[in-house]
N, C-alpha and C positions, 0 to 999 in steps of 0.2 A: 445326539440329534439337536440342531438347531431350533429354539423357540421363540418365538415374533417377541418383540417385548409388547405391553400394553400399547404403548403410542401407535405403533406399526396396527395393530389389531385394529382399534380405532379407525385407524387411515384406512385398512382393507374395509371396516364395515363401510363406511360411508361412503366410500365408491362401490363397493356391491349396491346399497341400497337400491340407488335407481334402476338398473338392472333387473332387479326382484321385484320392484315398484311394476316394470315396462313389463315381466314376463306374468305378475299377476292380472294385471290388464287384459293383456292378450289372451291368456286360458279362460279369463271370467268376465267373456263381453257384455254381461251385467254391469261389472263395473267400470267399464270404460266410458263413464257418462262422456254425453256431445254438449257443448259447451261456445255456442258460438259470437267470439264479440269481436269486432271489426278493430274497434277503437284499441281494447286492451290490449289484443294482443301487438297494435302497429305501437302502442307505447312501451311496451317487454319487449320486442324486436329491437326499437328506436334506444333505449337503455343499454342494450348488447353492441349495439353498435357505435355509441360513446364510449362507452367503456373501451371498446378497441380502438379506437381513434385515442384516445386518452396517451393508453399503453405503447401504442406506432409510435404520440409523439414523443415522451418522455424516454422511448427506448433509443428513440433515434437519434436524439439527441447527444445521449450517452456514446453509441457507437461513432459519431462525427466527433465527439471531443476527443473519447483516445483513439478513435482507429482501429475496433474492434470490429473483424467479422461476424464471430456469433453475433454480437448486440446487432448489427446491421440483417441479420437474415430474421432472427427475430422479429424485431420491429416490422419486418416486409412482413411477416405471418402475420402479426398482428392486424398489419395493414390490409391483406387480403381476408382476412375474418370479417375485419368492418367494412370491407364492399359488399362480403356477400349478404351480410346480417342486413346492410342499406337495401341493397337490390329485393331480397325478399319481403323486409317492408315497405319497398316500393311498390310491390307487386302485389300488396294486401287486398285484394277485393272489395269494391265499396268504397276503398276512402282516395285513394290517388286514382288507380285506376278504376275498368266498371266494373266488372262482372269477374270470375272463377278463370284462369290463365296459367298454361304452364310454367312462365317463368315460376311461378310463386313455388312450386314443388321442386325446381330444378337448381334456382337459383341459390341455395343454403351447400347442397350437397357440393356443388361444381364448385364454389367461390373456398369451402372448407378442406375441398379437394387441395384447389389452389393453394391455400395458405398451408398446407400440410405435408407440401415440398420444400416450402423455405423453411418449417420448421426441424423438418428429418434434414435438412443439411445444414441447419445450426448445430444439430444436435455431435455431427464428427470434429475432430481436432485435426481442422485444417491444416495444411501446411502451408508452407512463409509465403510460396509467391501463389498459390488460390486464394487465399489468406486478402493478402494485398490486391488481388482484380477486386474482389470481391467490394473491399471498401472503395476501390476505385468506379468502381460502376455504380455505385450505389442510389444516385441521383437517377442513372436511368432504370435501373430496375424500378423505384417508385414512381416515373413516368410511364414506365410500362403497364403496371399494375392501374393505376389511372386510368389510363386509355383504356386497357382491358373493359374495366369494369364501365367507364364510362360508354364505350361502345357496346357492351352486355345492355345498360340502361337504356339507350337508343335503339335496340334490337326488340327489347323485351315490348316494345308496344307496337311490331310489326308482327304479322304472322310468321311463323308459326307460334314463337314466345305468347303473343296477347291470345290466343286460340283457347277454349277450356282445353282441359287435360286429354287426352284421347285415352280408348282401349289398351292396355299393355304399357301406362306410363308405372307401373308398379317395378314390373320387369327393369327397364331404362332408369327409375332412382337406385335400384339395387345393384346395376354396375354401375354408377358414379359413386356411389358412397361405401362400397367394399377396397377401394383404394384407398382412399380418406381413410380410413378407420384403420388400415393396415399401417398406413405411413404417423395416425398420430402414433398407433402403440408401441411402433417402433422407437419412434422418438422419443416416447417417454422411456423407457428402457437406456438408452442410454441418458437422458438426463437424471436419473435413479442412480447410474453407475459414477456420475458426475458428483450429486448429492453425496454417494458413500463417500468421494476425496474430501468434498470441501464444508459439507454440512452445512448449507447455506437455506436460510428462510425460504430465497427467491425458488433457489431449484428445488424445492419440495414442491412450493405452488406451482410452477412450471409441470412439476411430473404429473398434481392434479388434473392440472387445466389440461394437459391431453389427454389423460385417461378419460375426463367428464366429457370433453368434445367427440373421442373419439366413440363414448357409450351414444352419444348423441348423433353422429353420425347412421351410427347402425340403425339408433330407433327412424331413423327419418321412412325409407322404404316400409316399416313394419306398420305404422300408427296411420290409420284416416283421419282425414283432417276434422279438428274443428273436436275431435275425443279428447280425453283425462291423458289417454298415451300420447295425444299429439302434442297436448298441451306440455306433459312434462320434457321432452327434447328442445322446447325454447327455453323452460326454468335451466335446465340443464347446460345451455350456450351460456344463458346471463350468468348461472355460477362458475363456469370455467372463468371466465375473466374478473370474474367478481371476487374469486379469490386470489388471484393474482394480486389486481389491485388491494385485495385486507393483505397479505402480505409484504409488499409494498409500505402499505403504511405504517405495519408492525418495524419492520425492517428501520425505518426511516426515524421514527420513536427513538428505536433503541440507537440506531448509526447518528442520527442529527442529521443530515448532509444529504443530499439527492445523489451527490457524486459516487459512494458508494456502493450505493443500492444494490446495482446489478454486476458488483467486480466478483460475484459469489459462480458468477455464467459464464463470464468472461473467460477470454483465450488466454494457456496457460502466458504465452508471449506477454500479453496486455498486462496481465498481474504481475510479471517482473519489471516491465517494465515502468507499471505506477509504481513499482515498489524501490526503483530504482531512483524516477524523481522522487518521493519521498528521503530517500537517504542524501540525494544531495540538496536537495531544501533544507533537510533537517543540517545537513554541515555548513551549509552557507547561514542559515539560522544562526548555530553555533559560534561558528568562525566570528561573524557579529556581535554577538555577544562580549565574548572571548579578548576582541581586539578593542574593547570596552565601547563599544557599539550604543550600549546601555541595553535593560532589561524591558520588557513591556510586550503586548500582545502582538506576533509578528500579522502584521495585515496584509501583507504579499501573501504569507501561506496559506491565509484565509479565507484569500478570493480566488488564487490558483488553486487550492482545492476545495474549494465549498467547503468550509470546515462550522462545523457548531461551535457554540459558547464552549459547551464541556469540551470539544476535542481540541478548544485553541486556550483553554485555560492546562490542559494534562501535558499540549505543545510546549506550551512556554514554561512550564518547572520541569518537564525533563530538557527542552533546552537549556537552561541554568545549571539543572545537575552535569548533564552533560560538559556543560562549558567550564563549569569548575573541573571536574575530575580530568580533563584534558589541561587545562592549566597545573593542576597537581602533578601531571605524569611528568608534561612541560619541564617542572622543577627538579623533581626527583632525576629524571633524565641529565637534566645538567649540573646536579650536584655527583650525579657517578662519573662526567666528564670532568669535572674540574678534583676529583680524588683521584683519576685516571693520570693524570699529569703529573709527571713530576719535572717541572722545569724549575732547579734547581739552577742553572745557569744564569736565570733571566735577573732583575732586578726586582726587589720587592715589590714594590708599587705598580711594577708592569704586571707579575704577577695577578696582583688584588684586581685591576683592573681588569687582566682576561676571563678572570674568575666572574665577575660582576657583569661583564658581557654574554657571559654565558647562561646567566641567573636569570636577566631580567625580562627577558621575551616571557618566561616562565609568571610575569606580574605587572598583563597588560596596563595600562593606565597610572602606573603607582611610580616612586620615585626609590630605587633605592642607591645607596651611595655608601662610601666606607670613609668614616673618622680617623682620624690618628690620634695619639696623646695630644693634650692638648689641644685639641677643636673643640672643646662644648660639648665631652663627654659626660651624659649624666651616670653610668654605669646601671640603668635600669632595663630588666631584661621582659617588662611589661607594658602592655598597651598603653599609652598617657589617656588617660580620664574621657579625652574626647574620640577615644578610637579612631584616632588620625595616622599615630604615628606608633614605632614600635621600635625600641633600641636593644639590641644584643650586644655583649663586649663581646670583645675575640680575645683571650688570653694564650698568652705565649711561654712557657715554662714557669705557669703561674704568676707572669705580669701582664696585666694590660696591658696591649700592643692596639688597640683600638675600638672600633665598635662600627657594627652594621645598624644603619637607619633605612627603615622602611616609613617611606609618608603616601599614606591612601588618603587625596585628596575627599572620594566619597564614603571615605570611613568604614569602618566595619571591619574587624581584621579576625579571621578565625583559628582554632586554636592549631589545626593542622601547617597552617603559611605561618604561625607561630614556630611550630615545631621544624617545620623546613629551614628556616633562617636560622633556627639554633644549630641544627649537622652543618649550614652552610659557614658558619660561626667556627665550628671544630673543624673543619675539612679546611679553611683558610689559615685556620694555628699550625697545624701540622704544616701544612706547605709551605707557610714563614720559618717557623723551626727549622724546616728543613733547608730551604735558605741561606737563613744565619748561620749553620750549620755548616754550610756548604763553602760560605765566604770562609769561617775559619780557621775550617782544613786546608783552604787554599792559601791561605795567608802564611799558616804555618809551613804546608811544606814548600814554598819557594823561598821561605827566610833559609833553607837547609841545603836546597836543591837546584839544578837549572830547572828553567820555564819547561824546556822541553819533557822533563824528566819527569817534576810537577804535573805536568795534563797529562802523560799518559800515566800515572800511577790514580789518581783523581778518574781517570774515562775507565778505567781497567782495575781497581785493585786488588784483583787475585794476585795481581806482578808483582805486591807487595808481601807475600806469602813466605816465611821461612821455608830454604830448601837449598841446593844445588848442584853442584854437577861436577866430576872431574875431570881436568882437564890437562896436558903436557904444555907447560908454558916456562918462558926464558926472562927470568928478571934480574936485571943491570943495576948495582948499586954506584953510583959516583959521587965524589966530594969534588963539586968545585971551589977552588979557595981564588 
């Protein structure tokens, strides 16, 4: 049998709470004290309703930079939250308007309605091309929403909206806000199934913030105005969004960067796809490096992805490691080319030279070249003093036949491009050996043999094999005198 861990336990109490809080209220209308302030409560209204203007903007900005659906249906939720939380404390009695008005009862449930469609269709994994209208309209859904609500404001202070409440307005908030309250639980529910994949800050808060809204929904029909029950379904709006935002900021702490924030919501699509500029920033980063670019904090990747101090300092030493270990493989790669050869045909020097073309892409920026006897060989097979430069001999059946120089103008030479230059050192003996080797046999067998006879015993020497064959043949002895 499955058991909550601690954290979960927690999380259920504290959305139970209010719940318990709204159903002891209700049983013990003793303590439902009436509680009535004009001002307070248009300033807790005014609060919830920053707070989601906040969250629209910051979401929506995210959704327009990559092109995310969810973050764009979100931010509309958001966005219809903060008309309706507007509208209602536009509607507050006493301070904008005059007197007790239905909008003020209707206007929370219907605006929360609203934003609880864009929410429950954030909340599916669109596909590519609903995906894409989606962000494509996206400018007139927020014009829509606008108008809406702007026109709800212009209505709200004509009859019937500005009218007090009538007979059976109880009835009329209890079917507005059994919808609302259905579509947020739904939504949270799959943003829960979300959180199990991706374990993200954001979508825990997300799954609060609908559970809270949608308890808050329910209480709206059950509480008279101006009680302890009424009062707690506004505390209840300002903490849905309010934890949001403490999430957010926790997130942000710990990530650095705005740009992250919300990739924990995001469409699976939009996550491969930062992840995919990521990987070619990070190889053009590299590549730069690599092609001796130089070292230093890359500032293109830091402003194409909002990156923090700490993620542009972890950037730039795994771009280095990066860049070396691709330079290492570089090397090692063309020293198993150049052991892979046996051109045995060519001439020495061409040799050393194809060898040397093959090496040096492998040691961007740096000079290396091959000695002969006599060039200014020191026979030292270590760094000179200034870590400039670096000389290996290459010995040939135990004589020196020359020496590889390595010169790193910006110094620093490590022990592993040490260790490469020494196999490349042995792999260029053998293949000179091989060589000289090759010239000798050739020299010997045409001092004995025709040309012809010569290359093919040299391309072929099995032909030189004791063995052969019997055969009926006619041979003619003559003396000419």
């Amino acid at each position: 049998m499955a058991v909550l861990s601690p954290r979960a336990g927690i999380w259920l109490f504290h959305l139970a709470l209010p719940l318990v809080g709204l159903w002891v209220l209700l049983v013990q209308p003793d303590f439902d004290l009436a509680w009535e302030d004009h001002v307070a409560h248009l300033v807790l209204v005014g609060l919830a309703t920053a707070i989601s203007i906040v969250l629209a903007l910051l979401v929506g900005r995210l959704a327009a930079e990559h092109g995310d659906a969810r973050l764009t249906l979100v931010s509309l939720g958001f966005l219809a939250s903060a008309g309706a939380f507007f509208l209602h404390a536009f509607s507050t009695p006493r301070t904008i308007v005059g007197g007790p008005n239905l909008n003020f009862l209707l206007s929370t449930p219907v605006g929360l309605t609203v934003a609880s469609v864009f929410v429950l269709a954030s909340s599916f994994d669109l596909a590519k091309g609903a995906a894409e209208r989606v962000v494509r309209f996206r400018k007139w859904l927020v014009m829509a929403i606008l108008v809406l609500m702007g026109g709800w404001a212009v209505a709200s202070l004509q009859p019937p909206l500005s009218l007090p409440p009538a007979p059976g307005s109880a009835e009329l908030l209890l079917v507005v806000s059994v919808p609302g309250a259905v579509l947020f639980i739904t939504a949270a529910i799959f943003y829960l199934r979300l959180f199990v994949r991706r374990r993200s800050a954001i979508s825990a808060a997300l799954v609060t913030s609908f559970l809270l809204l949608a308890e808050a929904v329910i209480a709206i029909p059950l509480t008279p105005n101006w009680h302890a029950s009424w009062w707690l379904w506004h505390i209840l709006m300002a903490l849905a969004y309010g934890f949001v935002v403490y999430s957010a900021r926790v997130a942000y702490r710990r990530e650095g960067s705005l740009g992250s924030l919300f990739q924990g919501i995001s469409l699976e699509e939009t996550v491969q796809r930062i992840r995919a500029d990521y990987r070619q920033a990070l190889d053009s980063y590299v590549a730069t490096l690599a092609s001796g670019g130089g070292a230093g904090r890359p500032h293109a990747l830091i402003e194409r992805f909002d990156l923090s101090e700490g993620q542009a300092a972890v950037l730039e030493q795994a771009g280095v490691a990066v860049a070396s270990e691709r330079e290492q493989i570089m090397r090692l790669d063309a020293l198993a080319e150049v052991g892979r050869e046996t051109l045995v045909e060519v001439d020495e020097k061409d040799l050393i030279d194809r060898a040397l073309r093959r090496v040096r892409p492998g040691f961007p920026g740096d000079q290396l070249d091959y000695r002969g006897v006599g060039d200014g060989i020191d026979g030292s097979s270590a760094p000179e003093p200034a870590g400039t430069r670096l000389t290996v001999p290459v010995a040939v059946s135990g004589l020196e036949a020359g020496a590889l120089v390595l010169t790193r103008p910006r110094g620093g030479l490590s022990h592993r491009e040490q260790a490469v230059l020494e196999a490349l050192s042995a792999q260029l003996a053998v293949a000179v050996a091989n060589v000289r080797l090759y010239r000798q046999v050739e020299d010997l067998f045409r001092r004995y043999l025709s040309p012809a006879v010569a290359t093919t015993l040299l391309a072929d020497p099995k032909q030189a094999a004791l063995g052969g064959e019997v055969r009926d043949v006619t041979v003619l002895f003559a003396d000419l005198r």
